[in-house]
mmCIF file of the N, C-alpha and C atoms, coordinates in Angstrom:
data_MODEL
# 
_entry.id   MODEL 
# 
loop_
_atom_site.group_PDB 
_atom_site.id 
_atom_site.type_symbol 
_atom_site.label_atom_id 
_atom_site.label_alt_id 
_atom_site.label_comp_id 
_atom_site.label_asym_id 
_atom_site.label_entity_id 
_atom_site.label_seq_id 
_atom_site.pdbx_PDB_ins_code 
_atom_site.Cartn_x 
_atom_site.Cartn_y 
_atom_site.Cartn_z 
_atom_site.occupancy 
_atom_site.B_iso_or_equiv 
_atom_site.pdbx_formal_charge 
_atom_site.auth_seq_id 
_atom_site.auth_comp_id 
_atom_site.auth_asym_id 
_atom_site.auth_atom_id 
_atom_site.pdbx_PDB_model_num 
ATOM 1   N N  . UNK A 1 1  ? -59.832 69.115 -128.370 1.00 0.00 ? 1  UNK A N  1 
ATOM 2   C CA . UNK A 1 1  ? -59.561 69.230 -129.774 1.00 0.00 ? 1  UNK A CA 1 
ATOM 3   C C  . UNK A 1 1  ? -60.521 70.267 -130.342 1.00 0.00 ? 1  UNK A C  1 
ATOM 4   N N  . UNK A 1 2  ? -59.936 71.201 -131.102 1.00 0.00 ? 2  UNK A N  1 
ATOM 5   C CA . UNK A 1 2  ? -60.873 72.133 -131.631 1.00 0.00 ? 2  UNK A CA 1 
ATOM 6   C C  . UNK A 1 2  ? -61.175 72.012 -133.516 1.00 0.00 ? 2  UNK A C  1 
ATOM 7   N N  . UNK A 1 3  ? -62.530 71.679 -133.652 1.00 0.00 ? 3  UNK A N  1 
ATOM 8   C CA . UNK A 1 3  ? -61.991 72.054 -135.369 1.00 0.00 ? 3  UNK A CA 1 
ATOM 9   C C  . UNK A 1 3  ? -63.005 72.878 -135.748 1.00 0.00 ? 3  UNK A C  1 
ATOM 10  N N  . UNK A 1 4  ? -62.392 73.468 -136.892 1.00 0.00 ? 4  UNK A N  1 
ATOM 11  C CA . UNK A 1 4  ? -62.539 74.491 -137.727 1.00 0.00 ? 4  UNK A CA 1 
ATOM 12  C C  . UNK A 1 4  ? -62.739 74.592 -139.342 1.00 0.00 ? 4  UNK A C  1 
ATOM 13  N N  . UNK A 1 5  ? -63.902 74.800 -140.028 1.00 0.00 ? 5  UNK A N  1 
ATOM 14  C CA . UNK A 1 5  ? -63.614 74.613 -141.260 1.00 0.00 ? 5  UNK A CA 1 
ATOM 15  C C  . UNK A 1 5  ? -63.305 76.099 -141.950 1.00 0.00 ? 5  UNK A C  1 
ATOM 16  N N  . UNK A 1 6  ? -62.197 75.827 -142.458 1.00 0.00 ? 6  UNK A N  1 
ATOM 17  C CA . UNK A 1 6  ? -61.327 77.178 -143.183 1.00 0.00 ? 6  UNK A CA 1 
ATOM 18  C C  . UNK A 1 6  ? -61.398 76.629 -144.894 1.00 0.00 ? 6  UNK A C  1 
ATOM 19  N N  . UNK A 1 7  ? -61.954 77.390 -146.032 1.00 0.00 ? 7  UNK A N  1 
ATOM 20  C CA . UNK A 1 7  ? -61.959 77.376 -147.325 1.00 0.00 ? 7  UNK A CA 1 
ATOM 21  C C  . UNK A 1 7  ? -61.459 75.798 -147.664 1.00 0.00 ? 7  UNK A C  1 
ATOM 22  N N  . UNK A 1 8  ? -62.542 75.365 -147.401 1.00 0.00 ? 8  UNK A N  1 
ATOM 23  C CA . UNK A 1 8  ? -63.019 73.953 -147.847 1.00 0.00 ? 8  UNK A CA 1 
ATOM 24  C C  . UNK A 1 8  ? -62.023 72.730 -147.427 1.00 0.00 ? 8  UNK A C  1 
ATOM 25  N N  . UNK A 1 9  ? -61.250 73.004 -146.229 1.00 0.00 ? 9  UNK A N  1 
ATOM 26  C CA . UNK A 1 9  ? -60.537 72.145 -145.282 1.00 0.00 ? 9  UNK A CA 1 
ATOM 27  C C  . UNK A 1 9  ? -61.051 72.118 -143.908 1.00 0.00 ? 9  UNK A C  1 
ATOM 28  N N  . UNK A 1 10 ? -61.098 70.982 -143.137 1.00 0.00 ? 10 UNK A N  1 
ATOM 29  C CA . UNK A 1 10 ? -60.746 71.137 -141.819 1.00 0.00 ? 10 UNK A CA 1 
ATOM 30  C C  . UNK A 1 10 ? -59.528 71.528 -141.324 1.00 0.00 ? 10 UNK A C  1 
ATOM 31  N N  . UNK A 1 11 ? -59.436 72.093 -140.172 1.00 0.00 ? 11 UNK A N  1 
ATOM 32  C CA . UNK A 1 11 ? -58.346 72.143 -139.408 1.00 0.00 ? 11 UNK A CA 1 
ATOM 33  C C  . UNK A 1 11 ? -58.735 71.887 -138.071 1.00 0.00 ? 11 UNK A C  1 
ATOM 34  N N  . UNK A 1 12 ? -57.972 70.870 -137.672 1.00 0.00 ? 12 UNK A N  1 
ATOM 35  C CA . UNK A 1 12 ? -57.959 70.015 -136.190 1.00 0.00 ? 12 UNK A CA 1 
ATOM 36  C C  . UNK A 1 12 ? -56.777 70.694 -135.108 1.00 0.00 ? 12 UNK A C  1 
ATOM 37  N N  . UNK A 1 13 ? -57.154 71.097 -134.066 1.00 0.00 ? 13 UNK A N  1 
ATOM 38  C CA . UNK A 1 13 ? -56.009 71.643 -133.538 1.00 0.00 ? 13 UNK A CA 1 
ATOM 39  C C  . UNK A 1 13 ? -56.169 71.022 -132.264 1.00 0.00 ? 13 UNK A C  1 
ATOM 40  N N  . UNK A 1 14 ? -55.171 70.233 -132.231 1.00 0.00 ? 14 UNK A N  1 
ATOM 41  C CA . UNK A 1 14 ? -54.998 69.552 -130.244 1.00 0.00 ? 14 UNK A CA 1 
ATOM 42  C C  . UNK A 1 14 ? -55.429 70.539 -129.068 1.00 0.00 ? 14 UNK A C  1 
ATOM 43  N N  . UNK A 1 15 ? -56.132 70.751 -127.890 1.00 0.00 ? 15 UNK A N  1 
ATOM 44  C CA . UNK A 1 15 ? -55.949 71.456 -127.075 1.00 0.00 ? 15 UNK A CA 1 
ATOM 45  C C  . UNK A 1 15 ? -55.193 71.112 -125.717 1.00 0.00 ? 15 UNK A C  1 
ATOM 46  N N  . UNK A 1 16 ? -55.369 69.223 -125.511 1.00 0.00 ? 16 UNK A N  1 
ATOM 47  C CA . UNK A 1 16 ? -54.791 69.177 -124.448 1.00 0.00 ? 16 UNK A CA 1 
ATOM 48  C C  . UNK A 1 16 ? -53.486 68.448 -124.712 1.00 0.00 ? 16 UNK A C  1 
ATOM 49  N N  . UNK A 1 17 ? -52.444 68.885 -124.239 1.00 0.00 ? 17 UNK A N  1 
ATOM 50  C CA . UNK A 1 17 ? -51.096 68.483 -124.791 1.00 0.00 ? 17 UNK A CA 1 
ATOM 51  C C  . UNK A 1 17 ? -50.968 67.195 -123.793 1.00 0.00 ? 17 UNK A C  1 
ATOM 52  N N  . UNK A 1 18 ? -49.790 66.491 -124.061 1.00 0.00 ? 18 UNK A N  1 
ATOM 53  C CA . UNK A 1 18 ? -50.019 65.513 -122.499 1.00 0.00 ? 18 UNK A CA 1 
ATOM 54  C C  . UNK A 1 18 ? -48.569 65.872 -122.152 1.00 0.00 ? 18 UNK A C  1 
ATOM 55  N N  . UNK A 1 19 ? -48.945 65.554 -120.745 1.00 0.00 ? 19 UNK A N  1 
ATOM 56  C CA . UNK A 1 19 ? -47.483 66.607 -120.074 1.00 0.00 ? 19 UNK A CA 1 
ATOM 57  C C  . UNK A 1 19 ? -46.223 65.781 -119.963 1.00 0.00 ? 19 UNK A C  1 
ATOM 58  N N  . UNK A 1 20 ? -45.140 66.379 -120.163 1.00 0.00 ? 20 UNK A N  1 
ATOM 59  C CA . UNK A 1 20 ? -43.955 66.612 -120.011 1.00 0.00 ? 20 UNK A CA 1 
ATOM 60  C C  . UNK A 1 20 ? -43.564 64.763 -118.875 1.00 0.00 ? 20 UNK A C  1 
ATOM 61  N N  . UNK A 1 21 ? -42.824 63.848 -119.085 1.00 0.00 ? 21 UNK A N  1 
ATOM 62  C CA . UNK A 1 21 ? -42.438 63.386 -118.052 1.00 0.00 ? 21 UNK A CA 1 
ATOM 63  C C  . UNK A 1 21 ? -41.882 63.782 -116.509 1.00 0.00 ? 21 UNK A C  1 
ATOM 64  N N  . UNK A 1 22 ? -41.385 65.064 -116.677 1.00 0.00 ? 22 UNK A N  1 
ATOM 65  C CA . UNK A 1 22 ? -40.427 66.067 -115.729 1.00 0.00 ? 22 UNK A CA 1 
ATOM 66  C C  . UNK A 1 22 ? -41.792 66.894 -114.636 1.00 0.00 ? 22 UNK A C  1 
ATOM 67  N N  . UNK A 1 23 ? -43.054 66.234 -115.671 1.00 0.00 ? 23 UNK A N  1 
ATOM 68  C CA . UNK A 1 23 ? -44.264 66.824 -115.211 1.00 0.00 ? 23 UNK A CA 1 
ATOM 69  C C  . UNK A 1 23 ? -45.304 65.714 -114.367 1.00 0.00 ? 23 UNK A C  1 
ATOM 70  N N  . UNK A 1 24 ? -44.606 64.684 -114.656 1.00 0.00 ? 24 UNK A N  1 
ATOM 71  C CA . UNK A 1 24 ? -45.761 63.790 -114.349 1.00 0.00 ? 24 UNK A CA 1 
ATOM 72  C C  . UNK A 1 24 ? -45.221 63.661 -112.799 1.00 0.00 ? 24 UNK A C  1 
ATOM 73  N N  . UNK A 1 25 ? -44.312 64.188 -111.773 1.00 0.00 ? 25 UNK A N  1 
ATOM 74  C CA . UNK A 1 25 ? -43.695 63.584 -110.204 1.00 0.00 ? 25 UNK A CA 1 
ATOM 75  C C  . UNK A 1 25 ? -43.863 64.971 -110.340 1.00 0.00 ? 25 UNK A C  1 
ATOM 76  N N  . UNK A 1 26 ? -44.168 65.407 -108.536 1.00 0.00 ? 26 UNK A N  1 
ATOM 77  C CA . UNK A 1 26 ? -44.228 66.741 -108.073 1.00 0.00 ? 26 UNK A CA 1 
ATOM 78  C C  . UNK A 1 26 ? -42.422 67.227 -107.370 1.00 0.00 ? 26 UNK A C  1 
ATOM 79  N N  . UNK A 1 27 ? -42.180 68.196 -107.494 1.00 0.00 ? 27 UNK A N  1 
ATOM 80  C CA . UNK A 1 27 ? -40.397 68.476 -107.316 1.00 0.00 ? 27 UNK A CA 1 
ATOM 81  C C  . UNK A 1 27 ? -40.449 67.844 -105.967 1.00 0.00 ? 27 UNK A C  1 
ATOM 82  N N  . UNK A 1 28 ? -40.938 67.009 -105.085 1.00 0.00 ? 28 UNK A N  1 
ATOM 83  C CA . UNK A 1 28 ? -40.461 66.687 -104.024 1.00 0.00 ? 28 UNK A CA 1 
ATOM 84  C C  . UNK A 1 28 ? -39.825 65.052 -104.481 1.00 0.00 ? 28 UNK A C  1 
ATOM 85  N N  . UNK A 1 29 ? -40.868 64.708 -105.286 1.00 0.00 ? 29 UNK A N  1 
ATOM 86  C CA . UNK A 1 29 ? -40.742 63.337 -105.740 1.00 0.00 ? 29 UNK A CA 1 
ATOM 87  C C  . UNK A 1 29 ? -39.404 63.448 -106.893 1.00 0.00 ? 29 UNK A C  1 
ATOM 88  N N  . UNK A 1 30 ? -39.311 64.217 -107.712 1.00 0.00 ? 30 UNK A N  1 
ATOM 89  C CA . UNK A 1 30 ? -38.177 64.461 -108.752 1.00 0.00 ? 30 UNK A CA 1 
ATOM 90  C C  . UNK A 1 30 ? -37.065 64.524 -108.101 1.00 0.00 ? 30 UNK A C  1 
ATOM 91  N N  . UNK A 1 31 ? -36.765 65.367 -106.798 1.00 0.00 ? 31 UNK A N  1 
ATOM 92  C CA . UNK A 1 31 ? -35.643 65.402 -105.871 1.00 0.00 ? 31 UNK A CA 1 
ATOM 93  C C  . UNK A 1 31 ? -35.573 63.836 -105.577 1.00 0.00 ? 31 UNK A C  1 
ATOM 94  N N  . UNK A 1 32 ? -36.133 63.082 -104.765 1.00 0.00 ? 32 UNK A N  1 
ATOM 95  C CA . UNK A 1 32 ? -36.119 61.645 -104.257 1.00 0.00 ? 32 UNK A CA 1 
ATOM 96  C C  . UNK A 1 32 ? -35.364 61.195 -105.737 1.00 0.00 ? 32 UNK A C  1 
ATOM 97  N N  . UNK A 1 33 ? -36.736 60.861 -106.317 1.00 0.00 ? 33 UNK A N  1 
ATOM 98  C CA . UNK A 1 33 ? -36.091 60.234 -108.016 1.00 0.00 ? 33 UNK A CA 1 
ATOM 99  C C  . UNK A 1 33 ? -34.262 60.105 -108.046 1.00 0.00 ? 33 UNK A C  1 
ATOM 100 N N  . UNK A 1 34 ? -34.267 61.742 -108.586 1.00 0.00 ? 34 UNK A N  1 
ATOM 101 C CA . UNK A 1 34 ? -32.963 62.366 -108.948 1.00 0.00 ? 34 UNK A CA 1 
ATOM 102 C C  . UNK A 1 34 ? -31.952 61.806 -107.604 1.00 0.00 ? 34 UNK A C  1 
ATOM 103 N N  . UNK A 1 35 ? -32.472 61.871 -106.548 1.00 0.00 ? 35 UNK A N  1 
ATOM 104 C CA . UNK A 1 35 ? -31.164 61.709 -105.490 1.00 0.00 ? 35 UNK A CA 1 
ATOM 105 C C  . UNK A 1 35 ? -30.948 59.691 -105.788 1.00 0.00 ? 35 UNK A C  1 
ATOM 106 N N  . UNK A 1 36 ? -31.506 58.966 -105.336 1.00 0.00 ? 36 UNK A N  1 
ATOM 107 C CA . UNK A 1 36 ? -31.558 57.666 -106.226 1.00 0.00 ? 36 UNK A CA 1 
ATOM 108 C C  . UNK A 1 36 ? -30.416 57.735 -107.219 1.00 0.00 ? 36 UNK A C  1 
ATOM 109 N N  . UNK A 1 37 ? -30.865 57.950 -108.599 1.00 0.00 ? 37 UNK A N  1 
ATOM 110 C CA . UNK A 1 37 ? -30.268 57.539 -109.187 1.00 0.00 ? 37 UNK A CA 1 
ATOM 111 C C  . UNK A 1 37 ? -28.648 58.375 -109.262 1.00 0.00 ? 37 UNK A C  1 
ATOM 112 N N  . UNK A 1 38 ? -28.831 59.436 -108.565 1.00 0.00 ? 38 UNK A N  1 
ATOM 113 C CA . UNK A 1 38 ? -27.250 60.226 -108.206 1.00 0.00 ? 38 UNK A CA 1 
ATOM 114 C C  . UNK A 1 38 ? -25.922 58.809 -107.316 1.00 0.00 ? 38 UNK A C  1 
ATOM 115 N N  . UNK A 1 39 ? -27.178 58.101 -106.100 1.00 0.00 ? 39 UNK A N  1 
ATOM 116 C CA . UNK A 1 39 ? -26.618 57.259 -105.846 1.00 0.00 ? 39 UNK A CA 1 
ATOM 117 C C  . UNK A 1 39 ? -26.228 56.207 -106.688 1.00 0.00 ? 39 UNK A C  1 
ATOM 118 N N  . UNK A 1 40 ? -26.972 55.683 -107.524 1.00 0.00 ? 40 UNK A N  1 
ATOM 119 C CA . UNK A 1 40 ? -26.570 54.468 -107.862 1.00 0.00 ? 40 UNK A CA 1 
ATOM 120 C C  . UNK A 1 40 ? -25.263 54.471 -108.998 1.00 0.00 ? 40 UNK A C  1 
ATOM 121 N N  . UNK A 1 41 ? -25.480 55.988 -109.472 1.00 0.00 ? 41 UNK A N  1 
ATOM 122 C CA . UNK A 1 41 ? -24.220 56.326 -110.642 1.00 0.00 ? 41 UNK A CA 1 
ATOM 123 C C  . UNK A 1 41 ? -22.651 56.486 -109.398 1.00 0.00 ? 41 UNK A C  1 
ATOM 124 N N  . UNK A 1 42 ? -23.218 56.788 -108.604 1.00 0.00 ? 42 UNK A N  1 
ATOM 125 C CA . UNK A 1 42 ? -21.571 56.791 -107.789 1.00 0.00 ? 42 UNK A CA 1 
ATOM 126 C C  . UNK A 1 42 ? -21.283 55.095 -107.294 1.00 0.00 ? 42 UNK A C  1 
ATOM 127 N N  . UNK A 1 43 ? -22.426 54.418 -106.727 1.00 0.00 ? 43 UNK A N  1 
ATOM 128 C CA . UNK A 1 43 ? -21.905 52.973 -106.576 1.00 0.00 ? 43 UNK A CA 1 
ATOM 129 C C  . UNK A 1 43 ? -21.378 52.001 -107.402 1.00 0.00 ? 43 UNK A C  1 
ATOM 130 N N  . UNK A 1 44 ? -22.037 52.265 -108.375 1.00 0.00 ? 44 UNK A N  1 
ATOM 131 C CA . UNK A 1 44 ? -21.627 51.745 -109.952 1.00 0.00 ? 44 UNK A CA 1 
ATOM 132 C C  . UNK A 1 44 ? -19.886 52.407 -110.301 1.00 0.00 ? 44 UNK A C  1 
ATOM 133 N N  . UNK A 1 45 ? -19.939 53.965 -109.984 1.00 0.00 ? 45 UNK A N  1 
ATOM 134 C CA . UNK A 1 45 ? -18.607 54.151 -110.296 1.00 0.00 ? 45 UNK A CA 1 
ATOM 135 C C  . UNK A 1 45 ? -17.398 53.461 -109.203 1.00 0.00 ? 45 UNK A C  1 
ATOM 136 N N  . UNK A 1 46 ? -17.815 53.670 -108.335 1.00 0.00 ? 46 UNK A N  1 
ATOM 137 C CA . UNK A 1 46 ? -16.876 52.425 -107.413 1.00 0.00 ? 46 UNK A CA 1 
ATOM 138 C C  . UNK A 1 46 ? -16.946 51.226 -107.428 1.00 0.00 ? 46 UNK A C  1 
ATOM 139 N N  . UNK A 1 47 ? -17.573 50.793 -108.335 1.00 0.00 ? 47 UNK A N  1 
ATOM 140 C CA . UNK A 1 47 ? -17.322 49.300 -108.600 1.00 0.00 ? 47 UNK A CA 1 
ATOM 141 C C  . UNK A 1 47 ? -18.598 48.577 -107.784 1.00 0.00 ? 47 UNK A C  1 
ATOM 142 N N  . UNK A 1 48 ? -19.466 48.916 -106.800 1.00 0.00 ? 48 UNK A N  1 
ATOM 143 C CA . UNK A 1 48 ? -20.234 48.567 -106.189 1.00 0.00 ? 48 UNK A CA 1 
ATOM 144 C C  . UNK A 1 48 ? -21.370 47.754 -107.097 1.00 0.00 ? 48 UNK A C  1 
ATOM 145 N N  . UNK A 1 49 ? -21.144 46.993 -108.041 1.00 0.00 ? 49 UNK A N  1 
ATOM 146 C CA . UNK A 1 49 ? -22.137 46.214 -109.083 1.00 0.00 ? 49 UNK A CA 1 
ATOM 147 C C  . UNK A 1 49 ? -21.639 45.200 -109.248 1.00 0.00 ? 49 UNK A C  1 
ATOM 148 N N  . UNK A 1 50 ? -22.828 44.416 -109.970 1.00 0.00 ? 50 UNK A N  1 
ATOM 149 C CA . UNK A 1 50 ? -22.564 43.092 -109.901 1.00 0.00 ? 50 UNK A CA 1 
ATOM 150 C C  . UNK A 1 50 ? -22.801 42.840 -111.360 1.00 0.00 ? 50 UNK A C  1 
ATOM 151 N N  . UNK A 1 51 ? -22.223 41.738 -112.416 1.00 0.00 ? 51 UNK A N  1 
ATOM 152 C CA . UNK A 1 51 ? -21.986 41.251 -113.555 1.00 0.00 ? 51 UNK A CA 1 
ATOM 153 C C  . UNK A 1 51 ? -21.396 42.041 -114.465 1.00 0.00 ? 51 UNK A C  1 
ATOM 154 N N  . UNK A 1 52 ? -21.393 42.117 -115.924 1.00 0.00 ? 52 UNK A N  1 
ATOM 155 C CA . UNK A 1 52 ? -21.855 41.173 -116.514 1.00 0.00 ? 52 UNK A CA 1 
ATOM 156 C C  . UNK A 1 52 ? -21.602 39.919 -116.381 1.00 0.00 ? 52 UNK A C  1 
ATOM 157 N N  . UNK A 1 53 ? -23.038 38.912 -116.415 1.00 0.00 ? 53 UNK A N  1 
ATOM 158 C CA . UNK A 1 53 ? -22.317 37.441 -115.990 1.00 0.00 ? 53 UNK A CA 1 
ATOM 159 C C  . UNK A 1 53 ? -22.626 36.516 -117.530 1.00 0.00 ? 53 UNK A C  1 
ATOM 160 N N  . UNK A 1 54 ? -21.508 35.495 -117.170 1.00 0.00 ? 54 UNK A N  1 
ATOM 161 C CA . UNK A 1 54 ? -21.258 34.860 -119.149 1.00 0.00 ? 54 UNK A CA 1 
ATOM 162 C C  . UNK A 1 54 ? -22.492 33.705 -119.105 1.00 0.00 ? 54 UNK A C  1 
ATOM 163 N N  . UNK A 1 55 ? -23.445 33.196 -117.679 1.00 0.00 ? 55 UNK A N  1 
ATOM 164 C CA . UNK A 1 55 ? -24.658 32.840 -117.962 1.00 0.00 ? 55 UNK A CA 1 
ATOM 165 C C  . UNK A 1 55 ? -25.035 32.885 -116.903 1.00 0.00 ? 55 UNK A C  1 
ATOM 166 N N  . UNK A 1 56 ? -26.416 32.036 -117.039 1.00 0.00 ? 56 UNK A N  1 
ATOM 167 C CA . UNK A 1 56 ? -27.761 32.287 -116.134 1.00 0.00 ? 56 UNK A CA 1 
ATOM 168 C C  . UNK A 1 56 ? -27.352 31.550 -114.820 1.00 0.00 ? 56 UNK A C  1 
ATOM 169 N N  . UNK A 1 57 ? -26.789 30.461 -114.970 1.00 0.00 ? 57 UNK A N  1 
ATOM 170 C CA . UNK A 1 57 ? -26.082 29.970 -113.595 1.00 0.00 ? 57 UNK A CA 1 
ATOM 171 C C  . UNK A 1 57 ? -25.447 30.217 -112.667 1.00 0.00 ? 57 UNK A C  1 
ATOM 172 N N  . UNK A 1 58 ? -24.226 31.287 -113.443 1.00 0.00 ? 58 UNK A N  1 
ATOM 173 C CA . UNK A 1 58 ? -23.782 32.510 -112.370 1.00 0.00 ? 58 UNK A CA 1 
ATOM 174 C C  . UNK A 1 58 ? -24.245 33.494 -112.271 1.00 0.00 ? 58 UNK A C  1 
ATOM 175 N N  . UNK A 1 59 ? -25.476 34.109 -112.766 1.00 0.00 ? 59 UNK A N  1 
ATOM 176 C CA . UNK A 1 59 ? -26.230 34.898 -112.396 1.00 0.00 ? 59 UNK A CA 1 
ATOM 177 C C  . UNK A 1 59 ? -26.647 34.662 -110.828 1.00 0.00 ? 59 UNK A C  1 
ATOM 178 N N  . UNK A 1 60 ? -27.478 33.270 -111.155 1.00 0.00 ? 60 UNK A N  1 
ATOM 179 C CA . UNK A 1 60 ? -28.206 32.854 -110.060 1.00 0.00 ? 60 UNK A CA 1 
ATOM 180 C C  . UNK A 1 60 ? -27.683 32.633 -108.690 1.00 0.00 ? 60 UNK A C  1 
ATOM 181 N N  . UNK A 1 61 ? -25.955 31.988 -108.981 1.00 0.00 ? 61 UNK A N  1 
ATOM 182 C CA . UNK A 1 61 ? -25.570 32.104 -107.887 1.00 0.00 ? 61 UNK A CA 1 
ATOM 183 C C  . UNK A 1 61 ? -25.135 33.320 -107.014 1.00 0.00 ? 61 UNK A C  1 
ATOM 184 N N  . UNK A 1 62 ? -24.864 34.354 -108.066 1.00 0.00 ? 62 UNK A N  1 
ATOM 185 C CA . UNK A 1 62 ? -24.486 35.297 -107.050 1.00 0.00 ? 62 UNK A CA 1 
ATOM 186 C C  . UNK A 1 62 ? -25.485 36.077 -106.546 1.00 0.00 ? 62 UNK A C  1 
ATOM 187 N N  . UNK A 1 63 ? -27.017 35.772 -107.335 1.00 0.00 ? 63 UNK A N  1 
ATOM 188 C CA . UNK A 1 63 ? -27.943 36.111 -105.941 1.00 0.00 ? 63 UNK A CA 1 
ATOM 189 C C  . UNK A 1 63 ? -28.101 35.500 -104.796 1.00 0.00 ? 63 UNK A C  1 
ATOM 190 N N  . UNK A 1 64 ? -28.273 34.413 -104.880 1.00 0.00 ? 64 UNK A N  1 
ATOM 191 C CA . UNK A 1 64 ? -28.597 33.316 -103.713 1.00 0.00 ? 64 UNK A CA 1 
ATOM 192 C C  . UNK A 1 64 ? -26.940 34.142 -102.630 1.00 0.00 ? 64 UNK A C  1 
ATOM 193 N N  . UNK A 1 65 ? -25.779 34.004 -103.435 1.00 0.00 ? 65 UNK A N  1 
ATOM 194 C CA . UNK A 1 65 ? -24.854 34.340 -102.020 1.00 0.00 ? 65 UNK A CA 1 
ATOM 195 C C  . UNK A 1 65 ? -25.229 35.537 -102.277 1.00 0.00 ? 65 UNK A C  1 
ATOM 196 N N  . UNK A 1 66 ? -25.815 36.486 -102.686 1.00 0.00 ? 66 UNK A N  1 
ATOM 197 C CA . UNK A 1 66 ? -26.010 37.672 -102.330 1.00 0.00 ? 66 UNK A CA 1 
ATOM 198 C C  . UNK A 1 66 ? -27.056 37.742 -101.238 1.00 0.00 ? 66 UNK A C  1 
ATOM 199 N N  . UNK A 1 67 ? -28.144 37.192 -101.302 1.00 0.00 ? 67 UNK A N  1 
ATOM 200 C CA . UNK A 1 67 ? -29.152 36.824 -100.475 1.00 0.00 ? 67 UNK A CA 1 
ATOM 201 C C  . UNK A 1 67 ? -28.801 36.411 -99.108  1.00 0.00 ? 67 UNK A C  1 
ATOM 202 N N  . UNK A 1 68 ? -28.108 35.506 -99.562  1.00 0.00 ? 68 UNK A N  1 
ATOM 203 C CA . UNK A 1 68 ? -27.678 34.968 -97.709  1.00 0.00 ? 68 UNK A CA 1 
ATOM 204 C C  . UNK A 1 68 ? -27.379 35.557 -96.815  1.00 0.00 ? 68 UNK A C  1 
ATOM 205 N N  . UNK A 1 69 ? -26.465 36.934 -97.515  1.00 0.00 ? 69 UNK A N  1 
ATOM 206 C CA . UNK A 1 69 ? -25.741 38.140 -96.427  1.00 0.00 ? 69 UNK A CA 1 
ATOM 207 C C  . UNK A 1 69 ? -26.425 39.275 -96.186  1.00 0.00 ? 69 UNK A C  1 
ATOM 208 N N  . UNK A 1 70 ? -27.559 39.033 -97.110  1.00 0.00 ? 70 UNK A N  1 
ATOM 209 C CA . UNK A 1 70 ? -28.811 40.142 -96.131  1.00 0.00 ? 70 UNK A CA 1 
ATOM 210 C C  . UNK A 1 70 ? -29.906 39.359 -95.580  1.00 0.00 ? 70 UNK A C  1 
ATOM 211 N N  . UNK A 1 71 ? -29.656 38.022 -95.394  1.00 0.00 ? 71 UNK A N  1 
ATOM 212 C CA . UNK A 1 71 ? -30.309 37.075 -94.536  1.00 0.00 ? 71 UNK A CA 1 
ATOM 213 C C  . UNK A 1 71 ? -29.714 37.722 -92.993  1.00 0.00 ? 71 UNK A C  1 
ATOM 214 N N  . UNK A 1 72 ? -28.175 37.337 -92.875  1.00 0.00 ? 72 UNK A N  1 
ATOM 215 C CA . UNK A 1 72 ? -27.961 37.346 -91.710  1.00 0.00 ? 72 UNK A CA 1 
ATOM 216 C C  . UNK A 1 72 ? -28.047 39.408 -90.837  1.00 0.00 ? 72 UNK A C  1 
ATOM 217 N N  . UNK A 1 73 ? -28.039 39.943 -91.706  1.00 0.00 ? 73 UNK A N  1 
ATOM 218 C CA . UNK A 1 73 ? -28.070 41.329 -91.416  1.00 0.00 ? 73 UNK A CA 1 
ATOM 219 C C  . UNK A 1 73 ? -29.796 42.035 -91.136  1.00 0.00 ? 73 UNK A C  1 
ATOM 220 N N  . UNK A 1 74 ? -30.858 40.848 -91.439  1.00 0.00 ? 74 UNK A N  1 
ATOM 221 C CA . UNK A 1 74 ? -32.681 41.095 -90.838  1.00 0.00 ? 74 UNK A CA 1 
ATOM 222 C C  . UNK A 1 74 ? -32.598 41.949 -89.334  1.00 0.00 ? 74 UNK A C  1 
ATOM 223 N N  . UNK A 1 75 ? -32.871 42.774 -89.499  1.00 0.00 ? 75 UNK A N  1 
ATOM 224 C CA . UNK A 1 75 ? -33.412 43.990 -88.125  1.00 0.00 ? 75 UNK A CA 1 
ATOM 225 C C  . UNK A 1 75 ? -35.359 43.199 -87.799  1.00 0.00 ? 75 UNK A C  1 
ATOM 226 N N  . UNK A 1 76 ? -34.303 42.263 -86.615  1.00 0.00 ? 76 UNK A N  1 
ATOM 227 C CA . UNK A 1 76 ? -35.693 42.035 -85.857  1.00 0.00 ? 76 UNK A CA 1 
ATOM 228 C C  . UNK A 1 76 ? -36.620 42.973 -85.297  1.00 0.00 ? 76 UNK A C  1 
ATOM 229 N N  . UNK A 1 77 ? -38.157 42.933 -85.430  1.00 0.00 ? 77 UNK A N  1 
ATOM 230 C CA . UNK A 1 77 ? -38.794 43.681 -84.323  1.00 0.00 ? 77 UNK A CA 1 
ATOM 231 C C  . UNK A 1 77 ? -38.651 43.708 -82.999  1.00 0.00 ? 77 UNK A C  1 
ATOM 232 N N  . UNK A 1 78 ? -38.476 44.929 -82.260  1.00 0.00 ? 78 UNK A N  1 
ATOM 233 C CA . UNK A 1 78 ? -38.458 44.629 -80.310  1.00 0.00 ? 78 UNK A CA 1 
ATOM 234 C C  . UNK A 1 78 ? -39.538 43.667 -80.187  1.00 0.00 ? 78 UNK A C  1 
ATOM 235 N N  . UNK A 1 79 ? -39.198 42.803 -79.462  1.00 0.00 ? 79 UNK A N  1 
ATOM 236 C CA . UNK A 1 79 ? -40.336 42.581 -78.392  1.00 0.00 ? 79 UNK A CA 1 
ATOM 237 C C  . UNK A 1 79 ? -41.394 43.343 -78.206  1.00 0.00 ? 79 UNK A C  1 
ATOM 238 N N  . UNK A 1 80 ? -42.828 43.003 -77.657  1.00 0.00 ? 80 UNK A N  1 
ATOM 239 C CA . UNK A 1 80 ? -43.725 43.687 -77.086  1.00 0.00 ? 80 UNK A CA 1 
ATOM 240 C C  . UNK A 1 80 ? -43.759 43.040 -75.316  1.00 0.00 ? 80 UNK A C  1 
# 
């Protein structure tokens, strides 16, 4: 912050701006980001989503059966 007195005012002038969101991920991370959510707008457009649900009960259930079927799909470790 810089100030300055000019004919019987201060003047305050910001120096460090704070950066840009588009600034805060380096373009490798913005690519990742961006590819993400490219996916999830096409799964969503095929219908690949789940609710709106009319309450918390069928919410819940369709995690639990959602859950179960990436229960049975777990990628065990090999053996040692």
């Amino acid at each position: 912050m810089e100030v300055m007195a000019l004919r019987k005012q201060l003047v305050i002038t910001p120096q460090n701006q704070v950066p840009a969101v588009e600034d805060k991920y380096a373009p490798r991370q913005r690519r990742v980001i961006n590819r993400g959510i490219a996916q999830s707008e096409k799964e969503y457009q095929q219908g690949l989503s789940f609710g709106p649900f009319e309450t918390h009960e069928t919410f819940i259930a369709s995690l639990e059966t959602q859950a179960a079927k990436l229960r049975g799909k777990r990628i065990r470790p090999a053996a040692k």
